[in-house]
TORBA-713626 format. One record per residue (C-alpha): residue number from 1; residue in three letters; y, x, z. Coordinates in Angstrom, 3 decimals, padded with zeros to 6 digits. Each point is the difference from the previous one (the first is absolute). Layout:
BEGIN
+-----+--------+----------+----------+----------+
: num : residu :    north :     east :       up :
+-----+--------+----------+----------+----------+
: NUM :    ALA :        Y :        X :        Z :
...
+-----+--------+----------+----------+----------+
! end
This chain:
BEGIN
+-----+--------+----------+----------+----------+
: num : residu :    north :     east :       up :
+-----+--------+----------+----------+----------+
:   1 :    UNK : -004.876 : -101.734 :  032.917 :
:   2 :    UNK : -001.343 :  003.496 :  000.073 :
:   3 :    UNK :  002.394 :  002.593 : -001.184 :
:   4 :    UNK : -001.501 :  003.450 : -000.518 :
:   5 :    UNK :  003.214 :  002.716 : -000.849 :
:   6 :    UNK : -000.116 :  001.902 : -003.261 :
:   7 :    UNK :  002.216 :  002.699 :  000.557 :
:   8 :    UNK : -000.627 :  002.284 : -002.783 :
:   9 :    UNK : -003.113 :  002.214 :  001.921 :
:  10 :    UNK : -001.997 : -002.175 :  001.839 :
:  11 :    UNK : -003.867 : -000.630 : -000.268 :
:  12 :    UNK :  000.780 : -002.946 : -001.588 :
:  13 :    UNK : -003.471 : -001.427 : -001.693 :
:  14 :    UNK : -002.379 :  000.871 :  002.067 :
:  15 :    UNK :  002.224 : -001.595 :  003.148 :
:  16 :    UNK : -000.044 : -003.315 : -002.296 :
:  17 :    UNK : -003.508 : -000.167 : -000.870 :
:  18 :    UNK : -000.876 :  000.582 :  003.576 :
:  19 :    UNK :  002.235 : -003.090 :  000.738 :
:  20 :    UNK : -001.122 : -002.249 : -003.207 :
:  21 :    UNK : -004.116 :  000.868 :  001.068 :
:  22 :    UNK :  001.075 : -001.886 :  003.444 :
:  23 :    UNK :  001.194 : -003.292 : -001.911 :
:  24 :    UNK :  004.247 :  000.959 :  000.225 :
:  25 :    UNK :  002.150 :  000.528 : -003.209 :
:  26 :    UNK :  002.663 :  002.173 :  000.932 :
:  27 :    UNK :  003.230 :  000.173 : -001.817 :
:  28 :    UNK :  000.922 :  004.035 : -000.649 :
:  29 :    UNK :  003.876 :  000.049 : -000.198 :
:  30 :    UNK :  002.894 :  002.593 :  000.253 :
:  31 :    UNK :  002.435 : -003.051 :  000.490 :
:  32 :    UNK :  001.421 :  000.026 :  003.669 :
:  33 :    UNK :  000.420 : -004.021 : -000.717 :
:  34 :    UNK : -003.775 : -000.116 : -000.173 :
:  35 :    UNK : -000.838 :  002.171 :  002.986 :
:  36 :    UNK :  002.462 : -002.179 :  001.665 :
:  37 :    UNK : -001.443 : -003.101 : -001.239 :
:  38 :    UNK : -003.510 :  001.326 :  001.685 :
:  39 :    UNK : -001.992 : -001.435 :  002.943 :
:  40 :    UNK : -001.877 :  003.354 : -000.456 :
:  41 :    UNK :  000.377 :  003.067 : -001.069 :
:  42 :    UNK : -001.956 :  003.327 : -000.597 :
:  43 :    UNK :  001.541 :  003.367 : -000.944 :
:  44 :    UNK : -002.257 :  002.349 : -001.383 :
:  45 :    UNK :  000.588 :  004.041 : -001.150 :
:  46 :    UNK : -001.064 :  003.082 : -000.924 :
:  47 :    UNK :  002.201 :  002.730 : -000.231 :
:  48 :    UNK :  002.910 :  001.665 :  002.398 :
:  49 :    UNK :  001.718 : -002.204 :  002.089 :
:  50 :    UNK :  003.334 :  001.287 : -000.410 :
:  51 :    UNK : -000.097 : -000.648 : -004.017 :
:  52 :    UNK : -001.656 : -003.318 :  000.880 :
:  53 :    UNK :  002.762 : -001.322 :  002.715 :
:  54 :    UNK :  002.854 :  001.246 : -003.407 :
:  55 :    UNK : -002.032 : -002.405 : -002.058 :
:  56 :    UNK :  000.281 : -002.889 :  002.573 :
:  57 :    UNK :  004.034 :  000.656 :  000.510 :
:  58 :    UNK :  000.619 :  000.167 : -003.799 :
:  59 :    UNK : -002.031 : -002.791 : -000.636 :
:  60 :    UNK :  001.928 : -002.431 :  003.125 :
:  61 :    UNK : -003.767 :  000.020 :  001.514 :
:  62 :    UNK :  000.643 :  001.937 :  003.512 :
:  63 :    UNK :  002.411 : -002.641 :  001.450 :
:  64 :    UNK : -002.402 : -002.912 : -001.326 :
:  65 :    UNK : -003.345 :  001.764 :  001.494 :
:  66 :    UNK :  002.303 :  000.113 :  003.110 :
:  67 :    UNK :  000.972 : -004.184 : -000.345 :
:  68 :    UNK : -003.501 : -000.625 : -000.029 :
:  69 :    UNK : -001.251 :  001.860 :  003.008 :
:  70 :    UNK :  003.342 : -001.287 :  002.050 :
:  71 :    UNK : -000.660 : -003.200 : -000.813 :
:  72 :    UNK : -004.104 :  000.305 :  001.128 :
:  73 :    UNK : -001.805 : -000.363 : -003.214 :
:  74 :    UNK : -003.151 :  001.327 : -000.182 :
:  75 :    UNK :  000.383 :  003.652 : -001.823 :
:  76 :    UNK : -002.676 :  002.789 : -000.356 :
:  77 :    UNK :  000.900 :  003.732 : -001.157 :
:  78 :    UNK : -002.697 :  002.039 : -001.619 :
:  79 :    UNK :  000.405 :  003.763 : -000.038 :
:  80 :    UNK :  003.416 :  001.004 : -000.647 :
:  81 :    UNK :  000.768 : -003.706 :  000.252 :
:  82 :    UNK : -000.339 :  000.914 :  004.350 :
:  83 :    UNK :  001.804 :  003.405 : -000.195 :
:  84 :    UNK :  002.839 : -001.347 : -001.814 :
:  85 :    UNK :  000.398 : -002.705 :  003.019 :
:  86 :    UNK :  000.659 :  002.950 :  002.613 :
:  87 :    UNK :  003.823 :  001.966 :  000.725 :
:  88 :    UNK : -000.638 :  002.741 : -002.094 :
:  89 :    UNK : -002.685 :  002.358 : -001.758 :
:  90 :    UNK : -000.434 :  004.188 : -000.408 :
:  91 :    UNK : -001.354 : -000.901 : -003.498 :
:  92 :    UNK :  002.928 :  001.906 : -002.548 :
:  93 :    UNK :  002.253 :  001.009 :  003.332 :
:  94 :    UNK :  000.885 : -003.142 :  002.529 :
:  95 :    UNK :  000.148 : -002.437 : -002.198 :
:  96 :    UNK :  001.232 : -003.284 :  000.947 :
:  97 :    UNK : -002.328 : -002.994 :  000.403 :
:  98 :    UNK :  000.658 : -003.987 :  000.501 :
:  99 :    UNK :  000.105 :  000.327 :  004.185 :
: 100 :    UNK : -001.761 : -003.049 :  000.575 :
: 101 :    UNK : -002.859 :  001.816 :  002.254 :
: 102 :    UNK :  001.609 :  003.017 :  002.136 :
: 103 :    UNK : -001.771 :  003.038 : -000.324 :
: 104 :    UNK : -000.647 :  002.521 : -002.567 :
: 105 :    UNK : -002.206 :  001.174 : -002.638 :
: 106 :    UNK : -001.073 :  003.456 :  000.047 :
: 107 :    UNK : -002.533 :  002.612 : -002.311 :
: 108 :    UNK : -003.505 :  001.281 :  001.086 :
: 109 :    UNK : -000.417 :  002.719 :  002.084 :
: 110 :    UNK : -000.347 :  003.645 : -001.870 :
: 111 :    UNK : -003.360 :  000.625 : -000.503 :
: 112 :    UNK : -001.015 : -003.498 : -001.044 :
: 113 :    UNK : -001.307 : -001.003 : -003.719 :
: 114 :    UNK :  002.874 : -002.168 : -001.081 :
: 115 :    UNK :  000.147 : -002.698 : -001.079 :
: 116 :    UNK : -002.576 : -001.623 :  001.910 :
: 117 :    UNK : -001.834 : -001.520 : -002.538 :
: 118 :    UNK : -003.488 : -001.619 :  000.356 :
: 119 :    UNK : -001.334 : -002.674 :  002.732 :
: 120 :    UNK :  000.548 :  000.713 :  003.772 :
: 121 :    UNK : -000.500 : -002.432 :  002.669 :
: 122 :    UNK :  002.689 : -002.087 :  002.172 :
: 123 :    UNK : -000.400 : -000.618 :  003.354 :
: 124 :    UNK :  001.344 : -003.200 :  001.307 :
: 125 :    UNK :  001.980 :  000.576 :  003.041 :
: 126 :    UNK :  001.420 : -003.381 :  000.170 :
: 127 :    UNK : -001.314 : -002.841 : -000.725 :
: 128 :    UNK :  001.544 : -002.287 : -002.682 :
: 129 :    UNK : -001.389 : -002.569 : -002.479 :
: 130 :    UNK :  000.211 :  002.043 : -002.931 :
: 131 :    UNK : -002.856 :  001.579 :  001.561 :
: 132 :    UNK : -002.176 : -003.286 : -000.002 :
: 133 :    UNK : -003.340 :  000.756 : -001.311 :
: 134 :    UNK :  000.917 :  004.008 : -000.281 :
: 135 :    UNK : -002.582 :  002.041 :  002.408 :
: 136 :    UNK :  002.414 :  003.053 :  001.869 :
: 137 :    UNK : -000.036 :  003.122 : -001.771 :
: 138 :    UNK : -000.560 : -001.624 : -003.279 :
: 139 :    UNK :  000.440 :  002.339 : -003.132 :
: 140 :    UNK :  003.268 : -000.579 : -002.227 :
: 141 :    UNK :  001.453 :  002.001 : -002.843 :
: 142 :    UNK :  002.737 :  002.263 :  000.279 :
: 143 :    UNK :  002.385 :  002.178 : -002.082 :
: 144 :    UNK :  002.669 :  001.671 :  001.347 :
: 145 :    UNK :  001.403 :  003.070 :  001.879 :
: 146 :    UNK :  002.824 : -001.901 :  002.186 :
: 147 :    UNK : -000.544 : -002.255 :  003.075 :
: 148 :    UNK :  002.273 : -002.193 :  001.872 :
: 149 :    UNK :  000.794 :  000.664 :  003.476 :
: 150 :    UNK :  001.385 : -003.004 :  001.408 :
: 151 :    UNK :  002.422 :  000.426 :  003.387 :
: 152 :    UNK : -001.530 : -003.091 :  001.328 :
: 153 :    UNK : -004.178 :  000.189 :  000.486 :
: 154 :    UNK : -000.058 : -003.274 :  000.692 :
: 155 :    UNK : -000.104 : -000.770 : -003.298 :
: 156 :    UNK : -002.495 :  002.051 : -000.951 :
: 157 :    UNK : -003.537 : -001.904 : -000.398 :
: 158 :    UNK : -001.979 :  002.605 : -002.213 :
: 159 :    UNK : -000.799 :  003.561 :  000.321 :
: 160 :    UNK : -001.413 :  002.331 : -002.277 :
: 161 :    UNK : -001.141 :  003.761 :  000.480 :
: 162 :    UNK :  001.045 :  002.445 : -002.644 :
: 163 :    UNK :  000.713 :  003.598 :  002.422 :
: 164 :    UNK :  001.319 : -002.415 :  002.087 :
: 165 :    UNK :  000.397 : -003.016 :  000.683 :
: 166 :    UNK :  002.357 : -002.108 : -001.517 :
: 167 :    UNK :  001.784 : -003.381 : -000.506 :
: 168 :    UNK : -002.483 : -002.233 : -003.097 :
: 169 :    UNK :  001.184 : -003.225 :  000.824 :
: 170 :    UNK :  002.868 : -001.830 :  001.798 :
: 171 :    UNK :  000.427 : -003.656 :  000.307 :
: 172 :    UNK :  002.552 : -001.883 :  002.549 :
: 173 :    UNK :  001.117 : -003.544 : -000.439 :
: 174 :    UNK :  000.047 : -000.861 : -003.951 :
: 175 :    UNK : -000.326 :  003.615 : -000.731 :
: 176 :    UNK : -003.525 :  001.727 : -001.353 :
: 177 :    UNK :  000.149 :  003.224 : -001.905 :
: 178 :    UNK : -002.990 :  002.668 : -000.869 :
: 179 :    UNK :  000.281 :  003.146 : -000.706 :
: 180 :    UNK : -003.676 : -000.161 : -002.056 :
: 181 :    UNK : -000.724 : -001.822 : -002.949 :
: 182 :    UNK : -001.536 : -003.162 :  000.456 :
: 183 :    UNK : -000.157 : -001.060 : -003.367 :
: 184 :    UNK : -002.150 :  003.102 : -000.811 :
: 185 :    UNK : -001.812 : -000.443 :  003.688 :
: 186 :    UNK : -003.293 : -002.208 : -001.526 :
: 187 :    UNK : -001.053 : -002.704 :  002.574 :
: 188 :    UNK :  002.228 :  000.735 :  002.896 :
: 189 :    UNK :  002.894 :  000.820 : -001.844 :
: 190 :    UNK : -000.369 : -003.943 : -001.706 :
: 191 :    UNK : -000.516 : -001.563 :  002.995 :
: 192 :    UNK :  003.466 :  001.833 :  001.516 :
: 193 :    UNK :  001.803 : -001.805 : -002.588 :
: 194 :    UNK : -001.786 : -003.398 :  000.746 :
: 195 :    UNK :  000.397 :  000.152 :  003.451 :
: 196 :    UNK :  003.917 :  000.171 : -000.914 :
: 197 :    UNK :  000.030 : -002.344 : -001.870 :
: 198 :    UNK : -001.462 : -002.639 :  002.648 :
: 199 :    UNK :  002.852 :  001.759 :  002.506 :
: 200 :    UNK :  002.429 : -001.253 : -002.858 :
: 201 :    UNK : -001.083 : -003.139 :  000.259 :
: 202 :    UNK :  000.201 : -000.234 :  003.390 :
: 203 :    UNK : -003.926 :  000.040 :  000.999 :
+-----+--------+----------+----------+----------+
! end
């Protein structure tokens, strides 16, 4: 079963259309049972991280996204759905975030248009099956104006330049999380979410 997290703020439809147009029928819960219950699970947002991880602790949601990545089910974070998996973010002060990934989030440079908001390209500097069938430096849509800065680059496999370069996509073991939109990425954006769906199944 598919579990995609409805927290209160995340980019809920358009993450389950994206998922229904490839053939899956994802249940969208709040219940930590359900997200426990999952072989699979997506986490979606839009938003600040720091209001986002409060949501998830109210809700009993933080220690089951935690469960499920412990015990190696597939899981993909969209957005906020990857900076909330780091130590902590600058968004609202140093807020607290889940720990899962080490690392931190941090703002833009001064100087930059934030958020980011429009396509920009990701280079793949790892390569990983969620890339099957994506060409390097394929575009992807973004809106934000924090990045996550993980401590360990190894798990780094996408980079984006915004300023600088920065961290677009990490995946390790059962881990895959975007700091884009795939769900409003067109072609390459649906095939992301295909491709993890075959890792989910093991292929």
């Amino acid at each position: 079963m598919l579990a995609i997290i409805d927290y209160g703020a995340g980019n809920i439809r358009s993450v389950v259309n994206a998922f229904r147009a490839l053939g899956a029928e994802p249940l969208v819960s709040n219940r930590p049972q359900d997200i426990l219950k999952a072989t699979t699970v997506v986490l979606p947002g839009v938003g600040a991280a720091g209001a986002t991880v409060k949501s998830l602790n109210e809700q009993g949601l933080s220690e089951a996204i935690s469960r499920v990545i412990e015990d190696g089910r597939p899981f993909f974070g969209i957005c906020i759905g990857l900076q909330v998996l780091l130590d902590s973010t600058e968004e609202g002060g140093d807020e607290k975030c889940l720990g899962i990934i080490h690392g931190k989030v941090v703002k833009f440079p001064a100087g930059l248009k934030v958020p980011q908001m429009g396509w920009n390209q990701v280079k793949q500097v790892k390569p990983h099956k969620i890339f099957n069938g994506i060409p390097d430096n394929a575009n992807f849509y973004f809106v934000h104006s924090y990045y996550a800065v993980p401590d360990d680059p190894d798990v780094v496999t996408g980079i984006t330049e915004y300023g600088k370069p920065f961290c677009s996509m990490i995946a390790y073991d059962n881990v895959i999380a975007a700091q884009f939109h795939p769900e409003k990425s067109g072609e390459y954006g649906l095939k992301m979410y295909a491709n993890f769906l075959k890792l989910a199944k093991g292929a």
